[in-house]
C-alpha positions as CSV (number, residue, x, y, z in Angstrom):
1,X,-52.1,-41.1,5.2
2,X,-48.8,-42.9,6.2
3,X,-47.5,-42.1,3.1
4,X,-48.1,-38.7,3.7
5,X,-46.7,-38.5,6.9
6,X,-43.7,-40.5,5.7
7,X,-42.8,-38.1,2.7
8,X,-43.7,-34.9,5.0
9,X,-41.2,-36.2,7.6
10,X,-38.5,-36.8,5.0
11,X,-38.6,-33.4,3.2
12,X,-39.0,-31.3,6.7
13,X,-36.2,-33.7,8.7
14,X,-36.2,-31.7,12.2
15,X,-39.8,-30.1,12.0
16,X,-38.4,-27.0,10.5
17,X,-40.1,-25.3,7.6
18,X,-38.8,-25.0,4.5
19,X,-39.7,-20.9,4.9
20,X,-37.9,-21.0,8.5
21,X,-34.9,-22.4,7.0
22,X,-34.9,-19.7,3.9
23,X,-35.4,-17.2,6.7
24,X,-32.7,-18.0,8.4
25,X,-30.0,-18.8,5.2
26,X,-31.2,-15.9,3.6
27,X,-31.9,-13.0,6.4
28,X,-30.0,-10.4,7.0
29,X,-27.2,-10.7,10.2
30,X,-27.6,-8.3,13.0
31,X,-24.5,-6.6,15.0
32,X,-24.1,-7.7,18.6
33,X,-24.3,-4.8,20.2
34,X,-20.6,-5.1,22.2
35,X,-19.4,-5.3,18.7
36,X,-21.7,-2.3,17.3
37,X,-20.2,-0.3,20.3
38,X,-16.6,-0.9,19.4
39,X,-16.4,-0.9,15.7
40,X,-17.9,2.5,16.0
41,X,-15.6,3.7,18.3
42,X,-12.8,2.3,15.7
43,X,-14.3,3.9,13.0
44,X,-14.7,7.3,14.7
45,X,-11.1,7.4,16.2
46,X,-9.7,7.1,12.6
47,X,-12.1,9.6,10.9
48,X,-12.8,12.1,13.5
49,X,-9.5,13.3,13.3
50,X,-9.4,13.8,9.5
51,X,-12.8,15.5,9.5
52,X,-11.4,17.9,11.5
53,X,-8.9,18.8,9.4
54,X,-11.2,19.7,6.7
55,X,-13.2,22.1,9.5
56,X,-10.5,23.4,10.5
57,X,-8.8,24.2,7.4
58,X,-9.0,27.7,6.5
59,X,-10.6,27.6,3.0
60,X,-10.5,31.5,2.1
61,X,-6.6,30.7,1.9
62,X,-6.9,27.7,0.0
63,X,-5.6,29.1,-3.6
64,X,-3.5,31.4,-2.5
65,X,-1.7,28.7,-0.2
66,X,-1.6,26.4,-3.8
67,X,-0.8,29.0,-5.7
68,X,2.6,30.0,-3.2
69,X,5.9,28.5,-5.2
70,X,7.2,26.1,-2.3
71,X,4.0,24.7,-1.6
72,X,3.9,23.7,-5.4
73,X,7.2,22.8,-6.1
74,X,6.8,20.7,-2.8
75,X,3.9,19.1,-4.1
76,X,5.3,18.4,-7.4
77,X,8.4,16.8,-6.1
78,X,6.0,14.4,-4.2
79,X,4.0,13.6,-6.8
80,X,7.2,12.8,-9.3
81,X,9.3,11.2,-6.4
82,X,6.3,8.9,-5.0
83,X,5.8,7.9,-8.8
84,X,9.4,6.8,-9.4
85,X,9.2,5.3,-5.7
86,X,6.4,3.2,-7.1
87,X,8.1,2.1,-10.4
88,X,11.2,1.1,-8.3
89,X,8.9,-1.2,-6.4
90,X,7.1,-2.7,-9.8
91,X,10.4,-3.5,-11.3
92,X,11.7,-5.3,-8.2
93,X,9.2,-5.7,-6.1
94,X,6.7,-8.2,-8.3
95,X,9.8,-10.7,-9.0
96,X,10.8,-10.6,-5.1
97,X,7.1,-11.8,-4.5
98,X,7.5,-14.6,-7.5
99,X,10.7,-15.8,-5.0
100,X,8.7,-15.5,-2.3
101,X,5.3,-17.5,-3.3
102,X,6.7,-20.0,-5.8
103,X,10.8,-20.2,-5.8
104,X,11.1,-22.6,-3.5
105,X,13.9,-21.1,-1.3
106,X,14.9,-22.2,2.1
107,X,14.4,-19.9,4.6
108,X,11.4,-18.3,2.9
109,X,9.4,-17.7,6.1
110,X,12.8,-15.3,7.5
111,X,12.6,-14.1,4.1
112,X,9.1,-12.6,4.7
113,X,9.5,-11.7,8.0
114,X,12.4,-9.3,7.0
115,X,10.6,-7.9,3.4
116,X,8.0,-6.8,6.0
117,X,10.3,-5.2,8.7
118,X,10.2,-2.1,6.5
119,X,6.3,-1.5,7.3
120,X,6.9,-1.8,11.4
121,X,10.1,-0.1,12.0
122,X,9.7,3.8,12.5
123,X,10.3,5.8,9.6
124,X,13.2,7.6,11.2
125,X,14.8,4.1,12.2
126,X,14.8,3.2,8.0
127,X,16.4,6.6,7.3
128,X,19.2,5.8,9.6
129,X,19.5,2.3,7.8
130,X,20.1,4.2,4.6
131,X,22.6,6.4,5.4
132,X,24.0,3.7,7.2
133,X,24.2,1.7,4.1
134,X,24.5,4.2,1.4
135,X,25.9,7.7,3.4
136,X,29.5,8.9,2.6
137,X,30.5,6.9,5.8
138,X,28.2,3.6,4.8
139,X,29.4,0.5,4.1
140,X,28.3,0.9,0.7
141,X,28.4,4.3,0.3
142,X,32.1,4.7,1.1
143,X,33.2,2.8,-1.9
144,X,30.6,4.9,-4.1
145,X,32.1,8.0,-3.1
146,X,35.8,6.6,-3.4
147,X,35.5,5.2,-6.5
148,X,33.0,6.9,-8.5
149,X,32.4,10.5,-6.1
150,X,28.9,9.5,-6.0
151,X,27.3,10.8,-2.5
152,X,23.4,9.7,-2.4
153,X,22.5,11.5,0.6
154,X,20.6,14.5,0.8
155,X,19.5,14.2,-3.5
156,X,16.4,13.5,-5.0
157,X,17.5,10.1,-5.7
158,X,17.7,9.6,-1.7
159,X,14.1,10.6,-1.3
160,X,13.1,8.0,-4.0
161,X,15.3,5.4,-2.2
162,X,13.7,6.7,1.2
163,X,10.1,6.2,0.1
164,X,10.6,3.0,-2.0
165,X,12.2,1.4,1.1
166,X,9.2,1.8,3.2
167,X,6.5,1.3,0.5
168,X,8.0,-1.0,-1.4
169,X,6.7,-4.2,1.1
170,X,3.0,-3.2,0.3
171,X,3.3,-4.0,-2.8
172,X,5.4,-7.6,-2.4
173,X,3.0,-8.6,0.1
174,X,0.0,-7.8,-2.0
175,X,1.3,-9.9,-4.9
176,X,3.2,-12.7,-2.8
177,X,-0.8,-13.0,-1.6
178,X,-2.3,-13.4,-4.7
179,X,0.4,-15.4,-6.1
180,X,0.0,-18.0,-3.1
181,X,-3.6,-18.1,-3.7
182,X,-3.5,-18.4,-7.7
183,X,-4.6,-21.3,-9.4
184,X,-1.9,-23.5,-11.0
185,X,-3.8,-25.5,-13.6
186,X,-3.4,-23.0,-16.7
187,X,0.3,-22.6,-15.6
188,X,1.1,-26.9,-15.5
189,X,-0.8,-27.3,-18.7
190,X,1.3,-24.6,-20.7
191,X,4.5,-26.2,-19.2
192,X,3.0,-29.8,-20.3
193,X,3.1,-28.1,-23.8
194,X,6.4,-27.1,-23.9
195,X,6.4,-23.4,-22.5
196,X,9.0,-22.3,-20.7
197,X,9.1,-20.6,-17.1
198,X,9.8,-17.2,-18.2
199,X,7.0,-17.6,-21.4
200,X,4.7,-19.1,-18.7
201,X,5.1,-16.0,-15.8
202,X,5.3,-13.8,-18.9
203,X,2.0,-14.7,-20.8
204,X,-0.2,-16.2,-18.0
205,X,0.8,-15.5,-14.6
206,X,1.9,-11.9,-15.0
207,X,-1.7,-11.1,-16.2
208,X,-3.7,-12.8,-13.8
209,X,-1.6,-10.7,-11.3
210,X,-2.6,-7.5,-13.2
211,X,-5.3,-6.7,-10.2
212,X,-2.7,-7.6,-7.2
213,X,-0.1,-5.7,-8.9
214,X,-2.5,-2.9,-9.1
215,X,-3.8,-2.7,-5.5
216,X,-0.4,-3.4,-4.6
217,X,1.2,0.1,-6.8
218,X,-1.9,1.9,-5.6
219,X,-0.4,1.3,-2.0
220,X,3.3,1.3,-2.6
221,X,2.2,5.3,-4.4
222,X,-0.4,6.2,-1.6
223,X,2.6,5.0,1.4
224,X,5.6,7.1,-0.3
225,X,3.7,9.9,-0.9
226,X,3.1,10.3,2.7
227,X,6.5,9.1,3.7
228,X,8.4,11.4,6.8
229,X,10.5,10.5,8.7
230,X,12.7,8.3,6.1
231,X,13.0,10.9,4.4
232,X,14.0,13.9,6.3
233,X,16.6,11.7,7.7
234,X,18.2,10.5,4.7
235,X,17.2,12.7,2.3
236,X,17.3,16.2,4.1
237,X,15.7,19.1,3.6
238,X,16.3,20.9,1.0
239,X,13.9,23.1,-1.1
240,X,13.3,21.8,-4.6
241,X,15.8,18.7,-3.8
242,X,14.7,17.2,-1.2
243,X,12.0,18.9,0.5
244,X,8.2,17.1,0.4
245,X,4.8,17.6,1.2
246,X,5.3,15.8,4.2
247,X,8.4,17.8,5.1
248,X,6.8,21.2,3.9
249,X,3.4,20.6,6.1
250,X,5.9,19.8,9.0
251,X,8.0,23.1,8.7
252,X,4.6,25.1,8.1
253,X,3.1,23.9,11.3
254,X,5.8,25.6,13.5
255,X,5.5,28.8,11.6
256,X,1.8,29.1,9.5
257,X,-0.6,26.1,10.8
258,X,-2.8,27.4,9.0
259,X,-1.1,27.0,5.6
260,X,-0.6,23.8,7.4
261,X,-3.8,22.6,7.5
262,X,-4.5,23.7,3.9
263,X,-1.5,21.3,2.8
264,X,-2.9,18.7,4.8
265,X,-6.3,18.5,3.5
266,X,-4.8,18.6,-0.1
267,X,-2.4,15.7,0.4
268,X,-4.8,14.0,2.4
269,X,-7.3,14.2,-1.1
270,X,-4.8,13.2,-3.3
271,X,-4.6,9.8,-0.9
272,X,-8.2,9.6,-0.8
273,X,-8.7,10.2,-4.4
274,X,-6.1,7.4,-5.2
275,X,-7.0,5.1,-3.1
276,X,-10.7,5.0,-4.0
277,X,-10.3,5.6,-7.6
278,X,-7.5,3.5,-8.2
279,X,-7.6,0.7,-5.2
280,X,-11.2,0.0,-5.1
281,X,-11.3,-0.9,-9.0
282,X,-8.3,-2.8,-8.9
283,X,-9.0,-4.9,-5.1
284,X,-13.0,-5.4,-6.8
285,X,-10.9,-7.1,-9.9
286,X,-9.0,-9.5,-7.6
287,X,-12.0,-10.3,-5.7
288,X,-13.7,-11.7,-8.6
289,X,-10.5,-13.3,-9.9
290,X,-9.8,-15.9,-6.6
């Protein structure tokens, strides 16, 4: 009977039950309510507003809004701008986050900090940057115009520059992340063998980044897409050249808010469709990759 008691006592240490216990590992984890209250008040300050676009929206004009030529050829020079904002940020953006996470540089923590200024300063505050830097008067864009009669200003090519600038930190931050949290082992054994850095980022690293990189593109294209104030103030407004979505729902809204609205709710679908399409699969891949 002692022996009973003995091995009962040393399976159940405490006097819980092995059920209690399972109940409690394995049940599910009710909200306080403080935090109920608020999270809900959260989540219905940031959708409230966008479901009222869609009632609002007047959907009897909804093709014949589309189908009006400045609305299109403002929604086409998003679509092709945001895209050649994004590849601008792939091409520099994934070896800035390399120098970042593993080049060992001094400083790397001022480094960061300014990478991510982009993403906190008002939009209209970057535009002024640019033209400071690259306007006919910049300190840059002087010397292009002098020497080459290159003016950057008020092109396409300053809305790309506009929208890379402030979307291009989404996409270093999502892969300086990853990088920092990526295991080493594969990468030390195929140095040990004789790879090189370059074959060893190429054929190992660069692939298990494939899901950052993607989440991190799906940002960088959803953020220029959507991008104002940069852009208006380097970039201009100029139909066909320079003049966005953003630009066109902004002009519209003094003079048709209705037509207004209708833009809104289609760029705000496009963002929506990206971002779950695209963001979802790629931030579920990176989950199951750390």
């Amino acid at each position: 009977m002692s022996r009973d008691g003995a091995s009962g006592g040393g399976a159940n240490p405490g006097g819980t039950t092995p059920d209690a216990g399972r109940g409690r590992r394995g049940g599910r984890a009710h909200a306080p309510w403080p935090l109920l209250v608020l999270g809900g008040l959260a989540f219905a300050f940031l959708v409230l507003p966008l479901l009222a676009i869609v009632a609002r929206a007047p959907w009897g004009r909804l093709l014949s809004v589309l189908g009006d030529g400045p609305v299109l050829q403002a929604l086409v020079l998003s679509m092709r701008t945001a895209s050649l904002a994004t590849l601008v940020g792939l091409v520099v953006g994934v070896p800035l986050a390399w120098l970042l996470a593993r080049g060992g540089l001094r400083g790397t923590g001022v480094v960061r900090a300014l990478v991510t200024l982009p993403m906190v300063l008002p939009p209209v505050v970057g535009g002024v940057a640019l033209l400071s830097l690259l306007g006919r008067r910049g300190i840059v864009g002087q010397w292009l115009h002098q020497w080459f009669g290159l003016s950057i200003p008020f092109t396409t090519a300053a809305v790309v520059l506009a929208q890379a600038f402030v979307a291009l930190p989404f996409l270093v931050l999502s892969v300086d992340g990853a990088l920092r949290g990526l295991d080493r082992g594969q990468e030390d054994v195929a140095r040990t063998l004789g790879a090189s850095e370059w074959t060893v980022f190429r054929r190992i690293t660069l692939p298990r980044l494939a899901p950052a990189i993607g989440a991190g593109a799906v940002l960088c294209f959803a953020r220029a897409l959507g991008e104002f104030g940069a852009t208006i103030t380097f970039a201009g407004n100029f139909p066909g050249t320079t003049r966005t979505m953003p630009i066109a729902i902004y002009l519209a809204m003094q003079q048709d808010p209705a037509a207004a609205l209708t833009m809104s709710v289609l760029l705000m679908t496009i963002c929506a469709v990206v971002l779950v399409l695209l963001r979802s699969h790629w931030l579920t891949a990176l989950g199951r990759t750390g």
